[in-house]
N, C-alpha and C positions, 0 to 999 in steps of 0.2 A: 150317857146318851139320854135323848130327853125323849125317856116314852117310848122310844121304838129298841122293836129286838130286831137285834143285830144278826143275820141267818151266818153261819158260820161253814159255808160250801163251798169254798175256794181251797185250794191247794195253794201253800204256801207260795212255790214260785209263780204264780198267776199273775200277782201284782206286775209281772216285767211286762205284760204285756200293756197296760198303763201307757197311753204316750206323751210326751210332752212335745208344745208345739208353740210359735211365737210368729205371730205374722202378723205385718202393722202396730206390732207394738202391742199386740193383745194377746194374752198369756191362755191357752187350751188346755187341760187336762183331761183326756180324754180315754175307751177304752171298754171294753166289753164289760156287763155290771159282774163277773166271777173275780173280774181282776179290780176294777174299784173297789168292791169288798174287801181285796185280799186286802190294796196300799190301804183301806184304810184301818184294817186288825192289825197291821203291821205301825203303823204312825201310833194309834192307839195305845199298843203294847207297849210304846218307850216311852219313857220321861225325861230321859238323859238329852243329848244332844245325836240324833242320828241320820241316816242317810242312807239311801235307798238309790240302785239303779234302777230306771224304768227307760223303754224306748225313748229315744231323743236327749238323754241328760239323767236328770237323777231331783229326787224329793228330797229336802232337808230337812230338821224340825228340830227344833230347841222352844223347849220349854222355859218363859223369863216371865217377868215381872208384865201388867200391862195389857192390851187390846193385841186384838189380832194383824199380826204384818205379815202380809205378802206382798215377796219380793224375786226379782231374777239375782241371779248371782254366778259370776262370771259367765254368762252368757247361754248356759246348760242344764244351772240347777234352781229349780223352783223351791224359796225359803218360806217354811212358814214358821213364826215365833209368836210368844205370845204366851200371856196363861194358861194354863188348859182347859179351864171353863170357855176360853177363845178360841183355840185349839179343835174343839168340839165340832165347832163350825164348822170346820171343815170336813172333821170324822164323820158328824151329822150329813153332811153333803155328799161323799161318797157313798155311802151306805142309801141314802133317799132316791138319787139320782139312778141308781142302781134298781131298788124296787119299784121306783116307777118304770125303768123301762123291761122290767119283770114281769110284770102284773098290765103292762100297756095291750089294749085290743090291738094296734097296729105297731105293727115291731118297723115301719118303713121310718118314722119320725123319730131322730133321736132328742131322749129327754136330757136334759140341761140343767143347768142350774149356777145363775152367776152369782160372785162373792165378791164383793168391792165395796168399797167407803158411801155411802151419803152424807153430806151435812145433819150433822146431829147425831150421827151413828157414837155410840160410844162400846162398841165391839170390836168392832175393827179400826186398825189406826187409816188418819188420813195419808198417812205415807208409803199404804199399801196400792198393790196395781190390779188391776180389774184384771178376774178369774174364770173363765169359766167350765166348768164340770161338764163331760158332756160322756154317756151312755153308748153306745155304739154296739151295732152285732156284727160277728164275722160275715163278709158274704156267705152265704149259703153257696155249698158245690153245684158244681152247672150240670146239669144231667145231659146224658150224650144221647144223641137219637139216632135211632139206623133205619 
């Protein structure tokens, strides 16, 4: 990771809470920052080819040759491939996305953070689909009044 420590406070199944989400053709990964953290020590941790359920579908990751590609894949699972200095990306973005909306004075705004191709980008491939990371908190419980 580049420079930042990684807080290590999630409980392994956290990650499920993670959701995946697709509308208009725009890819959401989204998710309260205990469970970002978790999916991203969990992608982290493997090198191999793996795969993760989360709400909505499931996180893939394979580690290849190359820039970073994000992709849909049969319609449920979000792929990411790539070297893993490309790969980083996205561990980097889970974890960032997560401390800022940590550390944010107004917990109403969720923080974000998108991952897609520009021209000239030599990180990510141009074959990849625009991502975005998004932070979220649970509703707070509704207190009852008498």
């Amino acid at each position: 990771m580049r420079g930042r420590k990684v807080r290590d406070n999630a409980p392994m199944d956290d990650h499920q809470r993670c959701r995946l989400s697709v509308d208009d053709g725009e890819l959401e990964l989204a998710g309260p920052p205990a469970a970002l953290r978790g999916l991203g020590r969990l992608l982290r941790q493997h090198s191999e080819p793996f795969e993760v359920a989360i709400t909505g579908g499931a996180v893939r990751q394979e580690a290849t040759a190359g820039p970073l590609l994000v992709r849909m894949q049969d319609g449920t699972t979000l792929r990411f491939s790539g070297g893993r200095e490309y790969l980083d990306i996205v561990w980097d973005a889970l974890d960032g996305v997560a401390e800022q909306a940590e550390t944010a004075d107004d917990r109403t705004v969720n923080r974000h953070q998108h991952i897609e191709y520009l021209p000239g980008d030599h990180y990510r491939s141009p074959d990849s689909v625009p991502l975005v990371i998004v932070a979220d908190w649970p509703d707070a419980p509704q207190q009852l009044t008498y």
